[in-house]
N, C-alpha and C positions, 0 to 999 in steps of 0.2 A: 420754755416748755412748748414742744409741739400741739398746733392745733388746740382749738376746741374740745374741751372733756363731755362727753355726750353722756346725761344720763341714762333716757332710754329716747328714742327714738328721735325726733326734732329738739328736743328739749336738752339743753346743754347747760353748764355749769357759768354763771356770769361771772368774768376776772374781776367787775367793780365790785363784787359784795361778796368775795372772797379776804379774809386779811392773815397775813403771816405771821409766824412770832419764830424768833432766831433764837438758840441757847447752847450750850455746851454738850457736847453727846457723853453718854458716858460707854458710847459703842465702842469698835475698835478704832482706832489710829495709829498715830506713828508721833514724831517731835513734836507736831503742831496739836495734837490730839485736848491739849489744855488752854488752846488761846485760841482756835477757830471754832465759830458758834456754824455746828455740822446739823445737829438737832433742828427739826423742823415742826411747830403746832401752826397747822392749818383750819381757820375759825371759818363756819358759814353761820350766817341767819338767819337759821330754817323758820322761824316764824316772823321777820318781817319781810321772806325773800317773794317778789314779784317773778320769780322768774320758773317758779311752778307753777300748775295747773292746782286750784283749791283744793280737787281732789285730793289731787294725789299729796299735797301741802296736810291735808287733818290725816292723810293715812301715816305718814313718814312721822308727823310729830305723834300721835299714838306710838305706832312702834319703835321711836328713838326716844321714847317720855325719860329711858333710864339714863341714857346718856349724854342728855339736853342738861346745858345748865343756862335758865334764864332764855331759852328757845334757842341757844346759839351751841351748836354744831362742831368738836373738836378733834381733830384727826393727827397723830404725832408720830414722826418716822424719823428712826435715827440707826435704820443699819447700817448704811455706808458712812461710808470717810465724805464722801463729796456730798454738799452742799444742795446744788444741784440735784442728785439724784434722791437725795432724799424729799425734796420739794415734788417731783416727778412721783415719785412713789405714794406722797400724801396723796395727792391729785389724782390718781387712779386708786388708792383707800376709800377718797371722801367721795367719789360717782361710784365706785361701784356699790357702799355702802346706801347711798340714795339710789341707786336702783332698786335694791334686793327691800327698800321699806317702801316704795312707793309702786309695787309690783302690786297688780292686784289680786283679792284674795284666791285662795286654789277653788274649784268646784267642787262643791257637798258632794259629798259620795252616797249613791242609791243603794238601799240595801237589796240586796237579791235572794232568792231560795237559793239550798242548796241542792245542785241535783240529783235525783233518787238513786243515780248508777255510781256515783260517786259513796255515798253513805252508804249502797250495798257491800260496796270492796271494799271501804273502812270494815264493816261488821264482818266481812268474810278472812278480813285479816288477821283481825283480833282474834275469832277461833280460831286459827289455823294457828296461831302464836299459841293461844293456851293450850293447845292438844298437844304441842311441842313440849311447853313446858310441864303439862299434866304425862305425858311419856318420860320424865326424866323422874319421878319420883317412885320410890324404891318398895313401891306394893307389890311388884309381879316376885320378886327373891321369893 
């Protein structure tokens, strides 16, 4: 696998506290599709891993609480036939997925007025619609 998987900025994925598990895919294949283990579960250890910042470590286990089992982290890729690319595939799953929880959170939104010029051409719409629809009704016959 090329390089380094970089979570977000200096902070990259450690290959020693990553671990594999090989299995059967039930994806596509061809002759071999029953005797080559294609399937990829790629395990981290988001709560003993040393290779986060704390922060960002209690935000990611908060927002992964549902798919943590036992604080370890599991990622499964089996669309291709090859081995390999489905290994390739977990490994840009498991960073981008530890990006997207360890991001921090968005800024509160201020509430604002609204302004006057605006809700006057709201109200001047609205009658201008009911006049329309009070002209369609059949009192003038």
């Amino acid at each position: 696998m090329p390089g380094p998987h970089v979570i977000r900025g200096s902070v990259v994925l450690p290959e020693a506290e990553l671990s594999w598990r090989f299995s059967r895919s039930s994806g596509p294949g061809g002759q071999h599709v029953n005797t080559s283990d294609s399937r990829v579960e790629l395990l981290f250890d988001l709560a003993a891993t040393k290779a986060l910042p704390q922060v960002w470590k209690d935000r990611a286990l908060e927002r992964l609480a549902s798919r943590l089992v036992d604080g370890v982290l599991s990622v499964r890729a089996s669309e291709h036939r090859s081995q390999l690319r489905n290994r390739e595939m977990a490994l840009v799953r498991m960073a981008s997925l530890l990006a997207e929880a360890t991001a921090p959170p968005p800024k509160p939104r201020r509430a604002t007025k609204i302004p006057k010029g605006i809700n006057e051409r709201r109200l001047r719409e609205k009658k201008a619609r009911a006049e329309t629809k009070r002209g369609r009704s059949g009192r003038d016959w």
